[in-house]
Each structure stands twice: as C-alpha cells, then as structure tokens.
C-alpha positions as CSV (number, residue, x, y, z in Angstrom):
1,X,-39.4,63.3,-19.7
2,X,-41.1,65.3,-17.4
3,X,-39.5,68.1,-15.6
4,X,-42.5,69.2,-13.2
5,X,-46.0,68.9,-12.2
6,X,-48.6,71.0,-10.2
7,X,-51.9,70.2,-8.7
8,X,-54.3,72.5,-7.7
9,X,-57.8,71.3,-6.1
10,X,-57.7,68.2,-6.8
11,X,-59.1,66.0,-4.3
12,X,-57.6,66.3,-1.2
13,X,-54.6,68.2,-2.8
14,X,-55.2,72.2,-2.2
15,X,-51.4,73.0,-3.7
16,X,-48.3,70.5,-4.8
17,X,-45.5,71.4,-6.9
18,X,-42.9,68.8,-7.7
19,X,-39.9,68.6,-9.6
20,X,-38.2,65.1,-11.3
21,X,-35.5,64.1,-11.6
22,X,-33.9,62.8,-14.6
23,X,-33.3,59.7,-13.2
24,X,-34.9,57.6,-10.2
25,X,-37.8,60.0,-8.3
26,X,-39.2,58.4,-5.2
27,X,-42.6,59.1,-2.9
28,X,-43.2,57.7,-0.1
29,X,-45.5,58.7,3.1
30,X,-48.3,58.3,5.3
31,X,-50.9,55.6,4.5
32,X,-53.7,57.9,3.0
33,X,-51.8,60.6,2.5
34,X,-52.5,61.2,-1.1
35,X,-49.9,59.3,-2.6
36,X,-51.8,57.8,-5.1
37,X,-54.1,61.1,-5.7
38,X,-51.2,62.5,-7.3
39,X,-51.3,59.7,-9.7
40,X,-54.6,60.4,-10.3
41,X,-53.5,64.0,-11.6
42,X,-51.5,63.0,-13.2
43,X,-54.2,60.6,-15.3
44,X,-56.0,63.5,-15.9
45,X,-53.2,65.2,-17.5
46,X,-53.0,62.1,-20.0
47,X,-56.5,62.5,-20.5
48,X,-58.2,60.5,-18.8
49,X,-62.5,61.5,-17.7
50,X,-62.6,63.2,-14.6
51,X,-65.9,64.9,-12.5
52,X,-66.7,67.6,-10.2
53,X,-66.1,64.7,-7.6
54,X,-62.3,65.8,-8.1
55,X,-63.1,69.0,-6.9
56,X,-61.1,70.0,-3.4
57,X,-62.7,73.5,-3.2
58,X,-66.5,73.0,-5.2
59,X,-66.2,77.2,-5.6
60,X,-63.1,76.7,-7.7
61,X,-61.3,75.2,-10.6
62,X,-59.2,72.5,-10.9
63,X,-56.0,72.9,-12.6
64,X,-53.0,70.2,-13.4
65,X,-50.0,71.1,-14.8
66,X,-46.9,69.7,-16.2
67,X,-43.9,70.3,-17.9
68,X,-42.4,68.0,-20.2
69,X,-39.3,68.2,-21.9
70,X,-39.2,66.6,-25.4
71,X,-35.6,67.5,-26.8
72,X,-35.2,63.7,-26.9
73,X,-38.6,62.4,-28.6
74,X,-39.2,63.3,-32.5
75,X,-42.5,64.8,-32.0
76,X,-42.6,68.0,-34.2
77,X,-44.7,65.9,-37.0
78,X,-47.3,65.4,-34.4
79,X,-47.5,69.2,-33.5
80,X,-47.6,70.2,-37.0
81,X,-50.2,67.3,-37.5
82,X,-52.1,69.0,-34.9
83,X,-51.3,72.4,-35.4
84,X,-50.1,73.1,-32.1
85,X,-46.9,76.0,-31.5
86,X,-44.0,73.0,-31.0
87,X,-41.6,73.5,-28.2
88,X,-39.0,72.0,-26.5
89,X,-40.3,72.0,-23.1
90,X,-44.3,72.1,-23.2
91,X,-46.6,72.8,-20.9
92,X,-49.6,70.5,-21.1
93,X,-52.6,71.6,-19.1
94,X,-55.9,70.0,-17.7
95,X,-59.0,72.0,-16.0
96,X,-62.3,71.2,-14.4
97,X,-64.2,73.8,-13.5
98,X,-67.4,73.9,-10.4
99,X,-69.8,73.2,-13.8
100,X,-67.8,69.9,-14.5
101,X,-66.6,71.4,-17.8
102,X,-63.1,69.8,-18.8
103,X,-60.7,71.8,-21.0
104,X,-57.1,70.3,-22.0
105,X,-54.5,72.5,-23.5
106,X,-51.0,72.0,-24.7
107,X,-48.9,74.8,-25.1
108,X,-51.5,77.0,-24.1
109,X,-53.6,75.9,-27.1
110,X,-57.2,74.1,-26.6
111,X,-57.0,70.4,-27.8
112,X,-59.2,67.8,-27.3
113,X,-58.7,65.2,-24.7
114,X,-58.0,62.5,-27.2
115,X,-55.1,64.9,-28.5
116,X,-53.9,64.9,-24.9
117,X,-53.8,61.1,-25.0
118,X,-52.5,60.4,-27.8
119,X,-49.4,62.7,-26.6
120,X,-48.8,61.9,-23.5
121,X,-48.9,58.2,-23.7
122,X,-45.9,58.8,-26.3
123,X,-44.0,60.6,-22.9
124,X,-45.6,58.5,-19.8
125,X,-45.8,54.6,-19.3
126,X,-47.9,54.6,-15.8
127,X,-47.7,51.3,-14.2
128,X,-50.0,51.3,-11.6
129,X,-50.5,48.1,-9.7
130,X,-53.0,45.3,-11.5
131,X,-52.7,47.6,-14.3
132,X,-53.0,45.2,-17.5
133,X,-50.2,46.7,-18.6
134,X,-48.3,46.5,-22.4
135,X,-46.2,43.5,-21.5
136,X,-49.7,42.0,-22.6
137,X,-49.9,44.1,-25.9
138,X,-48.7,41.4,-28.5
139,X,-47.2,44.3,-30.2
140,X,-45.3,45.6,-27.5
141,X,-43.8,42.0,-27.1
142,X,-43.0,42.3,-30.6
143,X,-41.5,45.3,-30.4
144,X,-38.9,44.4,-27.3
145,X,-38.1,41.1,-29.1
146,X,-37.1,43.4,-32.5
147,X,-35.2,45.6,-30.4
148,X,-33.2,42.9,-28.5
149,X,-32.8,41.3,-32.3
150,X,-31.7,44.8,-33.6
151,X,-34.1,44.3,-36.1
152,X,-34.2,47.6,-37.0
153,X,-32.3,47.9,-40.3
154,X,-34.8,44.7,-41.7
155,X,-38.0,45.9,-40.4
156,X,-38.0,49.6,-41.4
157,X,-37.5,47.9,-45.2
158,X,-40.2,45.4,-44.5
159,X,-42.4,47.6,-43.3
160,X,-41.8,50.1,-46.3
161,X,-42.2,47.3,-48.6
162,X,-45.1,45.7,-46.8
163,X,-46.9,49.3,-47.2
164,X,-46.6,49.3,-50.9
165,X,-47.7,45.7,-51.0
166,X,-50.7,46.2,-48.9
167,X,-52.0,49.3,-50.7
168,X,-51.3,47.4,-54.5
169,X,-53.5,44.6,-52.9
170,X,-56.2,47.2,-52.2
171,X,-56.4,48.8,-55.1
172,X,-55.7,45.1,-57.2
173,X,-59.0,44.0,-55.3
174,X,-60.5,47.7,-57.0
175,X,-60.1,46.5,-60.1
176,X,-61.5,43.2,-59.3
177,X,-64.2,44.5,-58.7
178,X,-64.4,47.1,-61.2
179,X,-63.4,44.6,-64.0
180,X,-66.6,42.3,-62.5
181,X,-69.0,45.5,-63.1
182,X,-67.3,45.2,-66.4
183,X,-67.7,42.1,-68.0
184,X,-71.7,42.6,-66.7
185,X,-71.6,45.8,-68.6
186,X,-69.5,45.2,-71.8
187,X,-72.4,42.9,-73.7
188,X,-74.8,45.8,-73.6
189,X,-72.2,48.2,-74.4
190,X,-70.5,47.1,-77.1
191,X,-74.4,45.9,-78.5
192,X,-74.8,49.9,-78.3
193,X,-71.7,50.8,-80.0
194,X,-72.8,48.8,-82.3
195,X,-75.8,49.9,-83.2
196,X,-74.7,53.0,-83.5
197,X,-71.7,52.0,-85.9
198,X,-74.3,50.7,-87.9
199,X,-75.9,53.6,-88.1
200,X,-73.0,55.7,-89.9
201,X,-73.9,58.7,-87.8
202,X,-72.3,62.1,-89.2
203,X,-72.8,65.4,-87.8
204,X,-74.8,67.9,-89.3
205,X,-76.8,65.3,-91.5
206,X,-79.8,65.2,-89.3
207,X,-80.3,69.1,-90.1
208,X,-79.4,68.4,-93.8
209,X,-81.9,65.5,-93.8
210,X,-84.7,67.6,-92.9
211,X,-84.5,70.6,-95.2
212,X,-84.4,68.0,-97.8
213,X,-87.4,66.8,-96.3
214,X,-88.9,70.0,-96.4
215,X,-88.2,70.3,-100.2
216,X,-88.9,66.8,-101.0
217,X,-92.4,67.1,-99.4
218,X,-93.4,70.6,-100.7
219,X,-91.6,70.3,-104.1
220,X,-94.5,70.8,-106.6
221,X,-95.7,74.0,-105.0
222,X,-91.4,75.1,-104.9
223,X,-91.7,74.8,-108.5
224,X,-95.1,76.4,-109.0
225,X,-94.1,79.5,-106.7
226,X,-90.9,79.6,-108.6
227,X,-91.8,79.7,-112.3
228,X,-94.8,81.9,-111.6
229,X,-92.1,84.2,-110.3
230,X,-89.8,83.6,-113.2
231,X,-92.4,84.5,-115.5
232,X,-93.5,87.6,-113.7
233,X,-90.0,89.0,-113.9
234,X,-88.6,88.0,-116.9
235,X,-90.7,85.5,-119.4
236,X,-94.2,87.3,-119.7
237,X,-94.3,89.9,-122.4
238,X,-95.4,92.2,-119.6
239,X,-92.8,91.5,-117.1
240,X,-90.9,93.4,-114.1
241,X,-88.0,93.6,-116.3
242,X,-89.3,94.8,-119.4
243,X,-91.3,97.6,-117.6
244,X,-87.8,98.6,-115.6
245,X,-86.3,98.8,-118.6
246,X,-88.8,101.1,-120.8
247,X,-88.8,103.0,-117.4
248,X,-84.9,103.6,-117.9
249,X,-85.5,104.4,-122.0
250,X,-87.5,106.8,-121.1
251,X,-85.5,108.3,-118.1
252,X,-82.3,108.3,-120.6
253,X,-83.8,111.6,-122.4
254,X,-84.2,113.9,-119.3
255,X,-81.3,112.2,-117.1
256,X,-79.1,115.0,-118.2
257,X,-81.3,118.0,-117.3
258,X,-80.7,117.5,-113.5
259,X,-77.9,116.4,-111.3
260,X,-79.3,113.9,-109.2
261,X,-81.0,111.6,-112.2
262,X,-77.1,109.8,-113.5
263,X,-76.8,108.2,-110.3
264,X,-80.3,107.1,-110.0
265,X,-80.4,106.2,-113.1
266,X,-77.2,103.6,-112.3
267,X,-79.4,102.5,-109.3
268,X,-82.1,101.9,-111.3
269,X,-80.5,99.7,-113.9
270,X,-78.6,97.7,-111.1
271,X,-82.0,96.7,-110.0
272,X,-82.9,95.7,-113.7
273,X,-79.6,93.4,-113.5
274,X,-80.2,91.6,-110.4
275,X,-84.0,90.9,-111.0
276,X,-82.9,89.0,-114.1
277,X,-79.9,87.5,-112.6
278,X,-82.6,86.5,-109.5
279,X,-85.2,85.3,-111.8
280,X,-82.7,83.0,-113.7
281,X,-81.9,81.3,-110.2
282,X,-85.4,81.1,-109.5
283,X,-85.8,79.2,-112.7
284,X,-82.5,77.0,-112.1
285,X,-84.0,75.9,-109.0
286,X,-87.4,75.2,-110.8
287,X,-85.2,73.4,-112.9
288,X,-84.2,71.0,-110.1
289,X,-87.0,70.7,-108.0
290,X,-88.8,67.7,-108.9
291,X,-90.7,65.4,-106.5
292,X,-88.9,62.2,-105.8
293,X,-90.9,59.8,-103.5
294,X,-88.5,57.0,-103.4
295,X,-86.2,59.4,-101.9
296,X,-88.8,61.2,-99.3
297,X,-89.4,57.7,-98.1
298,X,-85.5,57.4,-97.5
299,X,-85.5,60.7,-95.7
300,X,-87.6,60.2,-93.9
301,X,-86.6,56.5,-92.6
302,X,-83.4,58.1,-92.2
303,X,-84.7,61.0,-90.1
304,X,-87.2,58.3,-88.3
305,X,-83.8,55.8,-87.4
306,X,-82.2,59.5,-86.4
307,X,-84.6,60.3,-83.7
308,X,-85.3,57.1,-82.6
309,X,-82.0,56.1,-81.4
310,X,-81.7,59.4,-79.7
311,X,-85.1,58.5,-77.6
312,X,-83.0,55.6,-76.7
313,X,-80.5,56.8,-75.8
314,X,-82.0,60.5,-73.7
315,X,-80.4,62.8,-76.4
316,X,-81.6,65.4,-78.7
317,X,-78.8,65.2,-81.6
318,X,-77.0,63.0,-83.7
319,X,-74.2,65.2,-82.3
320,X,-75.1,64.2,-79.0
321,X,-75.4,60.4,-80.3
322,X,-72.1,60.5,-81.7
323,X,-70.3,61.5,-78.3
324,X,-72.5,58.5,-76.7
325,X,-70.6,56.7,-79.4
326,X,-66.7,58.1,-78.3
327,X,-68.0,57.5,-74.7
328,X,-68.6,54.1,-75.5
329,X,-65.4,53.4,-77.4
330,X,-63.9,54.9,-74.4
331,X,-65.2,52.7,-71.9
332,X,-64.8,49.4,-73.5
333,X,-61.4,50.1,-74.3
334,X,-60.8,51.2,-71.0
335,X,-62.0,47.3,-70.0
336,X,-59.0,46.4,-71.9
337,X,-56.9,48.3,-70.3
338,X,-58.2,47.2,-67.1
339,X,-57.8,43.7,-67.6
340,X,-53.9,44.3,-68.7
341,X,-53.8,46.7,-65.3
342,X,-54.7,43.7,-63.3
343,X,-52.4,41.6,-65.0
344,X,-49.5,43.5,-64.5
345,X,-50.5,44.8,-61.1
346,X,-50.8,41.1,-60.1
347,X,-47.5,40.3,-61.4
348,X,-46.3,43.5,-59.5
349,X,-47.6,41.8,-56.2
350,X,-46.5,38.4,-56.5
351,X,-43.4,39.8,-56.9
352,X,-43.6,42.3,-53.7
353,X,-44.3,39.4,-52.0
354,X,-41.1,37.1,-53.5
355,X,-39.2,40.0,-51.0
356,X,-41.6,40.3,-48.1
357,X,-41.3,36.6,-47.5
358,X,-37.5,36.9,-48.0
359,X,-37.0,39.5,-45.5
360,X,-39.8,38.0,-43.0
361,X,-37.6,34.8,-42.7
362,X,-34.4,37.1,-42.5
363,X,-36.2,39.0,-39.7
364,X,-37.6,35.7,-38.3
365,X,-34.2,34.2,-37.8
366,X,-32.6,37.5,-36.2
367,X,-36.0,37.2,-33.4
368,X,-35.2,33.3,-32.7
369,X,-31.5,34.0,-31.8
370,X,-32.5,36.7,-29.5
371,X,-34.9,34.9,-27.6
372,X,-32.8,32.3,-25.9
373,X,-30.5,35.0,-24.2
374,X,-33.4,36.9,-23.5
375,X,-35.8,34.5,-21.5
376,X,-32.1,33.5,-19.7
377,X,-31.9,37.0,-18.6
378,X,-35.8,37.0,-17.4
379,X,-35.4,34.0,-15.2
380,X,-32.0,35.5,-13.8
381,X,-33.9,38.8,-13.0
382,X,-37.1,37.1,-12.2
383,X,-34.8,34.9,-9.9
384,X,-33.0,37.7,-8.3
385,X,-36.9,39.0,-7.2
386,X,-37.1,35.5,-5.4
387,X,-39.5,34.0,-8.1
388,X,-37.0,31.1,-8.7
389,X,-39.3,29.2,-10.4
390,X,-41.2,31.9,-12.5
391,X,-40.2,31.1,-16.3
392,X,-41.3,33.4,-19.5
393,X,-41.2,31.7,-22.7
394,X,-41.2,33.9,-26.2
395,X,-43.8,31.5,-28.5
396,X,-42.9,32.4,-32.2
397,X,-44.5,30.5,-34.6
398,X,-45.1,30.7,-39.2
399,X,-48.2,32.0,-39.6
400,X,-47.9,31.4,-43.5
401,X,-48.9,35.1,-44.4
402,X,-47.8,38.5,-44.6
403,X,-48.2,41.0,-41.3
404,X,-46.9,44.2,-41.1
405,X,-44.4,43.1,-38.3
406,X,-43.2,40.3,-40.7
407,X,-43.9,36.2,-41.1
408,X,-44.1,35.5,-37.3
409,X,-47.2,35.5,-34.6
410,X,-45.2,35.8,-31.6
411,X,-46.4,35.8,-27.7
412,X,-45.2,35.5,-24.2
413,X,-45.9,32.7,-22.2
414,X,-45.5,32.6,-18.5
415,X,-45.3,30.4,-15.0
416,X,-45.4,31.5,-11.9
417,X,-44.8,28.5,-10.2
418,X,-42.8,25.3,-11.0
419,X,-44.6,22.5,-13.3
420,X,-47.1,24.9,-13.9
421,X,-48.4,25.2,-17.9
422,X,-47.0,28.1,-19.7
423,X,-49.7,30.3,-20.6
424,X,-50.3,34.1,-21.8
425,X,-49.6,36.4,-19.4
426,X,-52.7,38.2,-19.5
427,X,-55.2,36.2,-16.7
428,X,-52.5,33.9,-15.1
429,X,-50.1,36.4,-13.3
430,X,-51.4,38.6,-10.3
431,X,-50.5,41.6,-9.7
432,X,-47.2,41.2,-8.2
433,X,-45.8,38.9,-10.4
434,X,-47.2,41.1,-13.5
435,X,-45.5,44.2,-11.5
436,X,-42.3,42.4,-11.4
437,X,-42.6,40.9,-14.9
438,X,-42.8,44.0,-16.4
439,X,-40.0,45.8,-14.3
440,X,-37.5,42.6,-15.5
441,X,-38.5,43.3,-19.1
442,X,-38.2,47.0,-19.3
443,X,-35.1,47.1,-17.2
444,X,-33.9,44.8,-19.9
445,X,-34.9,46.8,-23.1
446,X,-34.5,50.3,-21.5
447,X,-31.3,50.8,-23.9
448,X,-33.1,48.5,-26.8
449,X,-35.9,50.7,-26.9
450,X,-36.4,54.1,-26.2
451,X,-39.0,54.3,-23.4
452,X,-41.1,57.0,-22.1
453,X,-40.8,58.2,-18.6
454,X,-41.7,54.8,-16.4
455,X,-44.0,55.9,-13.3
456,X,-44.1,52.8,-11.3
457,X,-47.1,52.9,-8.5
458,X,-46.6,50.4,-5.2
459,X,-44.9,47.7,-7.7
460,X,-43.4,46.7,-4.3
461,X,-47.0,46.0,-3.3
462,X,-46.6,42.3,-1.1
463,X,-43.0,42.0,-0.9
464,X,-40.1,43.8,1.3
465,X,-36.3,42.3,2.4
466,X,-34.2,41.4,0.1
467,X,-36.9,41.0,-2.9
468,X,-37.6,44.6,-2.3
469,X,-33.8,45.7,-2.4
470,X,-33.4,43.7,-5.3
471,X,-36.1,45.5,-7.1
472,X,-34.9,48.6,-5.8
473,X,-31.7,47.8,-7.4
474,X,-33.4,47.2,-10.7
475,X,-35.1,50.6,-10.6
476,X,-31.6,52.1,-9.8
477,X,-30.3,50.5,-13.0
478,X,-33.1,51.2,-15.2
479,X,-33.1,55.0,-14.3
480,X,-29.4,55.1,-14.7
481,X,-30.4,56.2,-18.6
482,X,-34.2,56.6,-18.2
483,X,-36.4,58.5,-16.0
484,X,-38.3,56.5,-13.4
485,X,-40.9,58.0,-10.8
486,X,-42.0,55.4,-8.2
487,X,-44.9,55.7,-5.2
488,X,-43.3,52.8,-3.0
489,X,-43.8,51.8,0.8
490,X,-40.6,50.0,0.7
491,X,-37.6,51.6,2.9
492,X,-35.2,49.5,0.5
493,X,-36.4,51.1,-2.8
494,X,-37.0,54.6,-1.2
495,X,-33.1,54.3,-0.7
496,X,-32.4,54.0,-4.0
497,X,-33.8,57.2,-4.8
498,X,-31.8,60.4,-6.5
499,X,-34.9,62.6,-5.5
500,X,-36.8,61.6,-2.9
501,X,-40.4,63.4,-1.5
502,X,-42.8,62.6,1.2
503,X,-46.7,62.9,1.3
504,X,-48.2,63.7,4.4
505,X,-51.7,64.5,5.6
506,X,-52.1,68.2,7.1
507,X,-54.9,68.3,9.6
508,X,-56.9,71.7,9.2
509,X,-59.7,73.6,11.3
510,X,-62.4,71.3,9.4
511,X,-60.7,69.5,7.0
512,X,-57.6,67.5,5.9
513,X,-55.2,68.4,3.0
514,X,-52.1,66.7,1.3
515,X,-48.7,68.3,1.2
516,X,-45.7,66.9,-0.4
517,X,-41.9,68.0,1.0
518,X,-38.7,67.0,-0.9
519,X,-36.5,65.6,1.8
520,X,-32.6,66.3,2.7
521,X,-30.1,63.6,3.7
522,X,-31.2,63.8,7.4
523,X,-34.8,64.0,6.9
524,X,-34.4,60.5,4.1
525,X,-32.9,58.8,7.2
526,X,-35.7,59.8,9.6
527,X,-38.4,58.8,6.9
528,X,-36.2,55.5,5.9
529,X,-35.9,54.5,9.6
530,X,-40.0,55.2,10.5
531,X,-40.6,52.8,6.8
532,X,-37.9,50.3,8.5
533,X,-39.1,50.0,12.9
534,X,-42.1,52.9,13.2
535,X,-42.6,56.2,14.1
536,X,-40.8,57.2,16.2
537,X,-37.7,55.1,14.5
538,X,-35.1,53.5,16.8
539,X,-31.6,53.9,16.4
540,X,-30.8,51.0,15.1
541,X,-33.5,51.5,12.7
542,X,-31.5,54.7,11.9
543,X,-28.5,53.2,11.4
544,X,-29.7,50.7,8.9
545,X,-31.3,53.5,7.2
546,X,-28.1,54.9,6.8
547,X,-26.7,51.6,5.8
548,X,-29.1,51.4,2.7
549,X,-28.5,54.9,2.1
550,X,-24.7,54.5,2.3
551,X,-24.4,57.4,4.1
C-alpha cells in the first residue's frame, strides 16, 4: 500500500505532503483546486510521460515522491530481477528537471520508466473517471471469476502443466521442421556416404600410395643406381671393400707401435662391416625393384579416385575424407533418431493434453457454479446504486482448444437499461455506470483476490443522495481489508472517510498555488456541511453533516 506521497513543483502544487491511511483516504475541496493534479503526480510516479509543462517553478526541478509499503506483496523476485536493493518500505522517485529530462528511481536506484510501470501497476489500480478500466481486460474478468470459483488449487496445476505442454509443442514443431530439412537432405547424404564406402578409404594409404608411385615410376634407374653401387662396394675386383680391407692388412703390422692405432683400427674395420652389410641391402632392394606397369596404372587410378573425391568434397586428405565419412554416418543416424524423437515427443503431448482437457472441464465446472451467485450479487449491488435494471452476465463458452487459463473463452456482458441487448462492456457503458460497475465487482472480490491499493477519482461523478451514500458505503466495506484513496465531491462518501484532507487554492502576490490540510472532527463537519448547503453552511446543514458522520 502506499504510506505517503510528496509533490514538489508540479503544476500548480509548490509543496504537498500526505499520508494514507490503511483503509478509506478521502479528498475533497474547491472546484480547481488541484484535486485531480495530485492524481496526475501521482501518474507520473507510475510512469507515465510528463513535460516541462508540469513545471510550477520553470527555474527548478520537479520531484514526486512516494512511499510504499510492500510487506504484503511477494515482490523480492522482481527486485532481484531488476537488480534493485529490496525493501520493505520503498521509496519510488520521479524527477523533471527545467531541460525536460525525466529520471525515475526506486530505492534510490536509477531505473527506467518502464521498470517504474511495471512496479507500480503491481501496488496502484487508478480509477480515474472514463478510465477503460480492467473490468474490460478479458483476463482480469477471468481472473475475478477463478477467484470467486477458488480455482486456485486447479489452475496453478493447469497452468504448470499447460507450460510444459506448450514448450513440447514448440520444440515438437522444431523437429518438424528439422526432420523436413532432413528427408531433403538424406538422398544426397547417404549417395555421399556411399561413395565413399565404396571407396574403402584407410588412413595413411594415400601417402603409401604415392611412394609406391614414386618407385613404380622410377624403378629401372632404382635398380641401375643400386647395382652400380653394389658393385662399387663389394662385387668389382677393385671395390670399396677390398681396398678398406688391404688398408687394415697393412695397418695390422704397425698398429702396435703407437697407442692411438688399436682403436682406429676397430673404427676402421666397423666401416668395412657396414659397407658390406649396406651393399647387400642395396642389392636386396635391386633384387626387388622391378617395374610393374599393370600395377603403376592401379596406383595411380587409386591415387587419381583419392584426390578426386577430396576436390569434391573441399579436403586435402583421405584423413580428412574419412571424418566427412563419420560426419555423415552421424548425421543420418541422427535422422533416425529424430524421427523416433518426434514420435515419442508426440506421444508425450497427446498425452499432456489427455490432462489439460481433464483439468479444463474440472476448472470449467468450478467457473459455471460461481457465476450464478456472482451476477446475483452484481445486480443486488448494482441495485443498491439505483441501477435497478442494470444486469451483468458472465458469457463462458468451449472454445475446443487449450489456453493458458483453461478450455473456456469467457466475457462480461452488460445492460444498462431494461430490454436492452447484453453486450461487452467496453463501448456500451458511460462513465458512470463503468465507475459503478467496477466498484460492485471489486468490492465483491476484494477478499477473492488480493488487490492493489484502489485510487478511485470523482467515481461519484453524476450522482449524489442516496446512490452516493450507498456507494460511499461500498467504499467503506471494500477498505475495511483494502486500502482505498478517493478524490470525491460527494458530502455522503467524504463521510465515510477514516482520513480525510481538503484541497484548497492559496491566492499569492502573482500567482495561485494548491495546498492540501488533513482535517479534525470539527473542521470534516464544516467541509461536509459547505459539500451539503454552501459556503457558508447552515446549521441544519451542520447537523446533517454530523448525522452522516455520526458524530
């Protein structure tokens, strides 16, 4: 609720401070007075646009405060939502300055005016006169014939289950899609796969393919090269071997004589063992190295199918080819799984929606018993704020498919006036019958439903006697266990009052301000009396000012 609010240079406001009361706040005062203006601040504290026009002193800054306390509302999600310091009672803050710059802060912290909104409309319901009001809001009629029903323990199930059920649809209609993109692609992918199944890939090969390409195509001068060296070190009579090893006879006779020449001499003879055991390899690969054409012309297919599937396919490897391969393998059996996804995931839903429709017909039945007492209670009330003939009708009709509020479309339909057609309220009440509409609902869901702080503005607008003391009365109840803040010009809802202020129009040296004054006992029967015969008020005016009072 809100515990205060202060305006500073706002229109024709230099300085107000008020303090509510938790139950039934009343203003009343001069014609002009500013009344009204204060609603306006407090619209800007909700967030709506405001201008330099607002300004009362163009040299200065406006500022609109108010204090709200939230002990009751579960709001500490939204702070930490919005990273704002929670507390209990919060300050929420709106400035213009001279420039026209706005700034909105909560808590001291800078938020955006959107932020400030979507706050405050959670803490005020403003109903200002012609206002389209929620009673218009399909969902708000929704939600006050769910809280007559005490729907509550099926819809927060429903609504669960209608959440799972809604994001399985999306993500169902994914796969569609996906599996659509699928079938197009899994022709041409599994051709591809194919082909290279066919093609028995193995790693390494295409490197093993072309040294054997290299041998295959230069294999008669391998063999020339290699013999001619196998001769040279071993086979000619004057051979690299045979001259190493007269070089060692002779070096066996003077090895002794000096200390160096054994180990040489080992060195020496090593060298005489591997250039044999080399030029025997040399002739073993001789040996083998023979040119085969038939099997060049294989290679080289091989190596020709090799590369030209990885031009295909923008690689450089059969490596390379062989995790296009795996990829593909991959990907078409992941069209498998995709089709058994959507089968069970359909299964899944149909099922989901076995228990929607179960619960929307449980929730559906629980709505069309309420309804009866409740458009009973509306014509009483309605009755009572002498629109005898005024009649609201709750329409709920199958609309054959899932919504997140269950099975039902449901709407209010209203007449003013006897044998006239029942249609939606929005476009066939005025203002005074919406005003009064809405006040008969509220006052009948205030404990249903827990409602934000209800600021009526000149609801009482066309109407005074006993329609006005009746709807005076209805306030009274409503704010017995909510808090209700109402700008009226009638004496018999000003009575009803637990708080009660008065505007009035201070005439300055050049210009004219508004100030606000909470009122005593004596001073609410002065004010009561002018509302009741004029200023100033005759006695017996003042004695049925005390009479509504009950003083």
């Amino acid at each position: 609720m809100i515990r205060s609010l202060s305006i500073r240079n706002y229109a024709i406001i230099e300085s107000v401070d008020i303090d509510f009361s938790d139950n039934l706040t009343i203003i009343t005062g001069e014609t002009g007075a500013g009344k009204s203006i204060m609603m306006g601040a407090l619209g800007l504290i909700m967030g709506k646009r405001a201008d330099t026009k607002v300004l009362y002193d163009l040299n200065n800054k406006c500022v609109v405060e108010a204090v709200f306390d939230l002990s009751t509302y579960d709001l500490e999600s939204f702070f930490k939502t919005e990273d704002i310091d929670y507390a209990r009672e919060t300050l929420v803050r709106r400035e213009i300055t001279p420039a026209g710059k706005s700034r909105a802060f909560i808590n001291d912290t800078p938020v955006k005016a959107e932020t400030l909104r979507d706050l405050t409309e959670k803490l005020v319901d403003l109903h200002q006169q012609f206002d389209t009001l929620n009673i218009q809001d399909p969902d708000f009629q929704l939600k006050v014939v769910d809280a007559l029903a005490d729907n509550k323990s099926l819809s927060d199930p429903y609504l669960e289950a209608f959440t799972a059920w809604e994001t399985d649809r999306k993500k169902l209609e994914r796969l569609k899609n996906r599996s659509v993109n699928a079938n197009k692609e899994n022709d041409f992918m599994l051709f591809q796969l194919n082909e290279l199944k066919e093609a028995d890939l193995r790693e390494g090969e295409q490197e093993e393919l072309e040294s054997e390409q290299k041998q295959l195509s230069n294999a008669e001068d391998i063999k020339r090269a290699l013999l001619m060296a196998t001769a040279g070190l071993t086979d000619e009579e004057v051979s690299a071997v045979n001259i190493i090893a007269d070089l060692i006879h002779e070096l066996s006779d003077i090895a002794e004589f000096h200390p160096k020449l054994p180990k040489l001499m080992e060195r020496f003879e090593g060298l005489k063992y591997e250039l044999e055991e080399i030029s025997s390899e040399f002739s073993d690969i001789a040996d083998d190295t023979e040119y085969d054409g038939a099997r060049l012309q294989e290679v080289n297919e091989r190596l020709d199918q090799l590369f030209r599937l990885q031009k295909k396919h923008y690689v450089s490897s059969e490596a390379e080819l062989l995790s296009l391969k795996t990829e593909l393998e991959e990907k078409l059996q992941g069209f498998e799984d995709l089709d058994e996804e959507i089968l069970k995931l359909g299964r899944r839903i149909s099922a989901q929606e076995k228990i929607l429709f179960e619960l929307g017909a449980k929730i559906s039945e629980k709505r069309k018993k309420a309804v009866l007492p409740f458009e009973k209670e509306i014509a009483q009330l309605l009755e009572q704020l002498s629109m005898k003939h005024a009649q609201l009708k709750v329409d709920i009709q199958p609309c054959g498919q899932l919504l997140p509020s269950g099975t039902d479309q449901l709407r209010f339909l209203f007449a003013a006036n006897k044998g006239s057609r029942l249609e939606e309220i929005k476009g066939i009440a005025s203002g005074g019958e919406m005003s009064r509409l809405a006040l008969c609902i509220k006052s009948l869901v205030a404990n249903a439903i827990t409602l934000p702080t209800l600021i009526f503005d000149e609801i009482d607008s066309g109407v005074s006697g006993e329609v006005a003391l009746q709807m005076g009365i209805i306030l009274q109840k409503l704010a017995a266990n909510h808090q209700v803040i109402s700008i009226t010009h009638s004496p018999q809802i000003a009575a009803k009052a637990n708080l009660h202020y008065f505007a009035h129009k201070t005439v300055l040296e050049d210009r004219t301000i508004t100030a606000v004054k909470q009122l005593n006992e004596e001073e609410r029967i002065i004010e009561i009396a002018k509302m009741l015969s004029g200023d100033p008020p005759s006695e017996s005016a003042k004695l049925n000012a005390r009479e509504l009072l009950q003083y």
